[in-house]
C-alpha positions as CSV (number, residue, x, y, z in Angstrom):
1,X,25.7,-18.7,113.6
2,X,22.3,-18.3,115.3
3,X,19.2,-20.0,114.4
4,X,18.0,-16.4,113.6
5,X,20.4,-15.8,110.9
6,X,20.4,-19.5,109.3
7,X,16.8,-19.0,108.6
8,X,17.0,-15.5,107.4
9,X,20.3,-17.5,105.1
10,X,18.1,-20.2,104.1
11,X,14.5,-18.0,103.0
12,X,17.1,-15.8,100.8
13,X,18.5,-18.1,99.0
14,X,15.3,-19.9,97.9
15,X,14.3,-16.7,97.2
16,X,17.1,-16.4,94.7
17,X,16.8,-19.8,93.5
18,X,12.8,-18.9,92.4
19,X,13.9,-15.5,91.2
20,X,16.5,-17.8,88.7
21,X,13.4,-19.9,87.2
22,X,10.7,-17.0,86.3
23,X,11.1,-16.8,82.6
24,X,12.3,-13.2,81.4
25,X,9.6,-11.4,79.2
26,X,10.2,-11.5,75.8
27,X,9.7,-7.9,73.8
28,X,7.0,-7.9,71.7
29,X,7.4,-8.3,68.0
30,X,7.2,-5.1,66.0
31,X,3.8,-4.5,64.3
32,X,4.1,-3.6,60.8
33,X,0.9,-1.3,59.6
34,X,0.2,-1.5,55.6
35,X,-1.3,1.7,54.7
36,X,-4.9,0.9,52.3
37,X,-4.5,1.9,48.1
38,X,-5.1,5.0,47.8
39,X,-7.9,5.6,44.9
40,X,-4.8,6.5,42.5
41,X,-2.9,3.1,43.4
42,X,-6.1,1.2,42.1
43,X,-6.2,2.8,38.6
44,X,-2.7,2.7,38.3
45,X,-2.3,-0.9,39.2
46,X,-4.5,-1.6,35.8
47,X,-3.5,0.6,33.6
48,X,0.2,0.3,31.3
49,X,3.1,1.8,31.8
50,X,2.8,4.1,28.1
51,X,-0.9,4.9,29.5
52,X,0.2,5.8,33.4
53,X,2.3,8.2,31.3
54,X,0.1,9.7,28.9
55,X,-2.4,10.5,31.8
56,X,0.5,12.2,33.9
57,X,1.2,14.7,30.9
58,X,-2.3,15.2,30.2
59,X,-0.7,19.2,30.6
60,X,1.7,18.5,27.8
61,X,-1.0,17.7,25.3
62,X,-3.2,20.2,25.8
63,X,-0.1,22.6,25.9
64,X,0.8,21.3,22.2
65,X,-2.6,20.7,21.2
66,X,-4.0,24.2,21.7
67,X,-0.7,25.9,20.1
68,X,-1.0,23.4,16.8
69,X,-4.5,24.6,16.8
70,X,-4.5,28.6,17.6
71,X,-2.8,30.4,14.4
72,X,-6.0,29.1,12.6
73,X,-8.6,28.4,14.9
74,X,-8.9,30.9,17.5
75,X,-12.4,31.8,17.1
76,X,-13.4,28.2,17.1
77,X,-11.2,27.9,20.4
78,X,-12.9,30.5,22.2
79,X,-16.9,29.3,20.9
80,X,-15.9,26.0,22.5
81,X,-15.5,28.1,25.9
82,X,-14.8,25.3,28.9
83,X,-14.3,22.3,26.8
84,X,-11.2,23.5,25.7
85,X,-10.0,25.1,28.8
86,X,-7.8,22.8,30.6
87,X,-8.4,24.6,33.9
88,X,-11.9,24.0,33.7
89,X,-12.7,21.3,36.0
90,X,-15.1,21.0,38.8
91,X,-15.0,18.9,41.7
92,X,-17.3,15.8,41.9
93,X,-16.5,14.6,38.4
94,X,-18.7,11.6,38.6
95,X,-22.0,11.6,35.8
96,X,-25.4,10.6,36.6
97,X,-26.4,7.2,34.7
98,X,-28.2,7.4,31.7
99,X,-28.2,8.9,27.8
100,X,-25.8,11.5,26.4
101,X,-25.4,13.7,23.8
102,X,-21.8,13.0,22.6
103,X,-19.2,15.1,20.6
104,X,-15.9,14.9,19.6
105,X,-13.0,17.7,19.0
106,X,-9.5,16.6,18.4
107,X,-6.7,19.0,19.0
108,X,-3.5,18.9,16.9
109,X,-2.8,17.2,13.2
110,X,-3.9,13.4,13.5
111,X,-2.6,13.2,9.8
112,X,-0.9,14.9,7.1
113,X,-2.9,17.4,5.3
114,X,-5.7,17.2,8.7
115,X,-6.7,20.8,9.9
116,X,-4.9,21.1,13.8
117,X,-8.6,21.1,14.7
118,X,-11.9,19.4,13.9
119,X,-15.3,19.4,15.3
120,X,-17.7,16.0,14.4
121,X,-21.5,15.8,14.3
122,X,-22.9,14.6,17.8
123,X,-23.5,10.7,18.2
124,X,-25.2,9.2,21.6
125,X,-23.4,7.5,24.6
126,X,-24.5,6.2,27.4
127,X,-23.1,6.1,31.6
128,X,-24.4,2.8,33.2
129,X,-23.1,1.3,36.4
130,X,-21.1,-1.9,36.8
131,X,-20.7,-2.9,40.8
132,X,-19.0,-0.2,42.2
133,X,-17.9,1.5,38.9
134,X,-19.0,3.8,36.4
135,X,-18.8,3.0,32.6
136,X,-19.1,4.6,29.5
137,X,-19.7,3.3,25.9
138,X,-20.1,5.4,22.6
139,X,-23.0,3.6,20.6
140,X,-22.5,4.8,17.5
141,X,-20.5,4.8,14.2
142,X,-17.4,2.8,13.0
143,X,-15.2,4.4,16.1
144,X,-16.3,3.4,19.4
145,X,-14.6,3.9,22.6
146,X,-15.9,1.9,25.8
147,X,-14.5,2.2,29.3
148,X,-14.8,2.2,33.2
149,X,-14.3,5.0,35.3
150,X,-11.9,4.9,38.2
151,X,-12.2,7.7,40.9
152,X,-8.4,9.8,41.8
153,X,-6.7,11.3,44.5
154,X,-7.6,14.3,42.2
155,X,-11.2,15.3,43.4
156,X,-11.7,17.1,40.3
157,X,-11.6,14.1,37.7
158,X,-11.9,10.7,37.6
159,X,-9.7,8.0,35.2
160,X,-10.6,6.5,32.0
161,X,-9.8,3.2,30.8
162,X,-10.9,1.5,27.8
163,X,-10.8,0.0,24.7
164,X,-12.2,1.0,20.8
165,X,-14.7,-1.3,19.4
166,X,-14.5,-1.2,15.4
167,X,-16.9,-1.6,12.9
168,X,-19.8,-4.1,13.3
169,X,-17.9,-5.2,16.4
170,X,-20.8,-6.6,18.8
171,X,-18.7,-6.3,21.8
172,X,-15.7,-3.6,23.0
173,X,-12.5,-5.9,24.2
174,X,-11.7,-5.3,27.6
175,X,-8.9,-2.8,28.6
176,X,-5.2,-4.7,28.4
177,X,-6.9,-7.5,25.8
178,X,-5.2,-5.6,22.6
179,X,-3.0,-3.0,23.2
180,X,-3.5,-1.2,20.4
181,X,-7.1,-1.1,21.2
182,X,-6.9,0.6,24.4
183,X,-7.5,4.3,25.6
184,X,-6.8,5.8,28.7
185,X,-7.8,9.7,29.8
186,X,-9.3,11.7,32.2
187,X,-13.2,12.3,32.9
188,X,-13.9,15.7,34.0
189,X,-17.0,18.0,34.6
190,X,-17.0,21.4,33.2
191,X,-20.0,22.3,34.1
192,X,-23.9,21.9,35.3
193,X,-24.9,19.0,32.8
194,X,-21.6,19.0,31.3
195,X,-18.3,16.4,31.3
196,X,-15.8,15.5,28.8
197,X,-13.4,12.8,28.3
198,X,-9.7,13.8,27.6
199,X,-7.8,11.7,26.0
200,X,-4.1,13.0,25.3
201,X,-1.7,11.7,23.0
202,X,-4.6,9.6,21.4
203,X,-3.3,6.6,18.7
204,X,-4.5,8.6,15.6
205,X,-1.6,11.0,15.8
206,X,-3.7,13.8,17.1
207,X,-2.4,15.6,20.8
208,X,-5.7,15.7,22.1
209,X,-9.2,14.1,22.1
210,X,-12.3,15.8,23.8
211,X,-15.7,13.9,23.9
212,X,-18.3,16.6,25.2
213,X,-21.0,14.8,26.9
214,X,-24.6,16.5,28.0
215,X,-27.6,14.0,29.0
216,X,-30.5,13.7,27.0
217,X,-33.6,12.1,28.6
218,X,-34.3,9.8,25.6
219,X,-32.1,8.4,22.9
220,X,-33.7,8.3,19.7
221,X,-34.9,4.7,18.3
């Protein structure tokens, strides 16, 4: 063997001998992206199962509430106009802080020997903000419903949840403290200066609450 080739022998194989020690790159770990809640995921996250599902067949009650309702009060129906058009909604549901006019119409018999519909005198409410989120609170009379607002994947409401303060009740529980307290629906505007607050297969027995709301720049003392 020449010297020539023994060194040529000798470079290769320390070559191969560092080529044996360099570590072999590991593959990286796989990266595992969480997508953000949607603005449905929030809501729903809070609210109960029975309410998830009275909200998701919000259809179903106006469906039965308007057919109890139409053999004797059509002409009421129709003098009610969008508040009792389920189709009605607008996009940006969201209401502007401050004093309402407030009325309720429920849709279907709440009792035996009820009419399938009724219209109540007006009462005031009023929209304030809490953080991030809206809230609503009927002021007066022995009945009074008291909620947040949660926005939707739906652009054209926003979601209810609440509770029903009774009597000389100073302060509404919060949503999920009684049960049989708590309300859930859908917030909707049907108009310039005009909402209402759907809530379907209410406790009372009825198929369908709907609180109109229009602002009023003052509430009377």
């Amino acid at each position: 063997m020449t010297r020539r080739i023994a060194i040529a022998l000798s470079v290769t194989a320390a070559l191969l001998a560092l080529a044996g020690c360099v570590p072999v790159p590991k593959k990286p770990a796989p990266v595992v992206t969480i997508a953000p809640p949607t603005k449905a995921d929030v809501w729903q996250g809070i609210a109960n199962s029975a309410d998830r599902e009275r909200i998701a067949n919000v259809s179903g009650a106006w469906a039965a509430g308007l057919a109890a309702a139409r053999p004797r009060f059509a002409t009421a129906i129709r003098e009610e106009d969008a508040l009792l058009k389920e189709d009605a909604a607008l996009v940006r549901p969201a209401p502007t802080p401050g004093s309402y006019s407030c009325r309720l119409v429920t849709l279907g018999q709440p009792g035996r020997g009820k009419p399938a519909l009724e219209r109540f005198k007006p009462f005031f409410c009023y929209v304030q903000t809490e953080g991030e989120v809206l809230t609503i609170v009927k002021q007066t009379g022995s009945q009074r419903p008291a909620g947040r607002l949660w926005d939707d994947d739906n652009r054209r409401r926003m979601v209810f949840l609440g509770s029903l303060a009774l009597g000389s009740e100073d302060e509404v529980r919060a949503y999920g403290d009684d049960p049989k307290r708590d309300m859930a629906g859908i917030f909707e505007r049907i108009g310039p200066l005009r909402w209402r607050l759907v809530i379907p297969w209410p406790r009372d027995g009825a198929k369908l609450q709907v609180f109109e709301l229009t602002p009023v720049p003052n509430q009377p003392e």
